[in-house]
N, C-alpha and C positions, 0 to 999 in steps of 0.2 A: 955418304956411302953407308954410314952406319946404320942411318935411320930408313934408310933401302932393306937392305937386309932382315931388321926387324918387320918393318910393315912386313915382305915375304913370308916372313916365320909367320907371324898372328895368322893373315891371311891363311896359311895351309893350315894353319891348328884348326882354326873356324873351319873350315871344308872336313877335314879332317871329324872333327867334332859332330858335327852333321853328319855327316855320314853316316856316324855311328848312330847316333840318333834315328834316322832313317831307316838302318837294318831293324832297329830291336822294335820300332811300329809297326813295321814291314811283319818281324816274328809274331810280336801280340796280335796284330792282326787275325795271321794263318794260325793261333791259337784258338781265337773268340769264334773265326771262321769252324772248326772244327767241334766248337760247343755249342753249334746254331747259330751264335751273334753273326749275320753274314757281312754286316759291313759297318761302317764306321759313319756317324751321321757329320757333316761337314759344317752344319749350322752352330749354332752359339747360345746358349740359354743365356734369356734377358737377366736371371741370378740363378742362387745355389748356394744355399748354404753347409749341406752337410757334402762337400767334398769328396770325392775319393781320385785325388789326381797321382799319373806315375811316371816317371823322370823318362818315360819313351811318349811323350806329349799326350796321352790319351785319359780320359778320365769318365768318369762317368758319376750321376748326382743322386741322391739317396733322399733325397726330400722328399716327404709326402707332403702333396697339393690335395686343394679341392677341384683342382682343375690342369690339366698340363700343360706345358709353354708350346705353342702353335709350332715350335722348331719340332716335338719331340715326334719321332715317328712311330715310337713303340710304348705306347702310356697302357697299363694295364692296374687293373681294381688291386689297392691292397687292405683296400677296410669295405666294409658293407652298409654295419651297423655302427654308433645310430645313424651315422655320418656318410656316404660315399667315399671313399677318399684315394689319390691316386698315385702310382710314381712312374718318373718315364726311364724305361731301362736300355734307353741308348746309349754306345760309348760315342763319346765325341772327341773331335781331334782341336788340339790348342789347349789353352788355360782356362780354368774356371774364370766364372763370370763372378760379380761381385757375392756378397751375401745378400738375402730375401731380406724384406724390412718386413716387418711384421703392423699386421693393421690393426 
């Protein structure tokens, strides 16, 4: 009977938890929304090393590449000279992907 009652409680914490979770990506969302970012990319970068992840599941990666991960949908120039070089300024939903190996 006891161990009834517990699984109940977790079980609502988890939802519970969630929930919350879901309002405050819900909010960053209608944030990023209102600073241009219009939407949230659903894909996964294959890595990422320099992180910027925030406890409402979104994150977005601050690497420059010489090239962008085929996921990203908004890659834009941030070097010229000598080099090309790029970053992709999508927020994405979930966890970073591992760190980049370096060649």
């Amino acid at each position: 009977m006891k161990s009834s009652r517990l699984l109940v409680i977790l079980v609502l914490q988890a939802v519970l938890v969630m929930g919350i979770f879901a309002a405050v990506a819900k909010e960053n969302a209608a944030v990023g929304e209102s600073k241009g970012n219009m939407e949230t990319n659903g894909g996964k970068l294959g890595c990422c090393t320099n992180c910027n992840f925030s406890f409402s599941g979104l994150y977005t990666c601050d690497d420059i590449v010489s090239k962008c991960d085929p996921v990203c949908k908004a890659c834009k120039v941030v070097k010229k000279y000598p080099v090309k070089q790029f970053q992709c300024t999508d927020t994405f939903l979930g966890i970073c992907g591992p760190p980049c190996k370096k060649n």
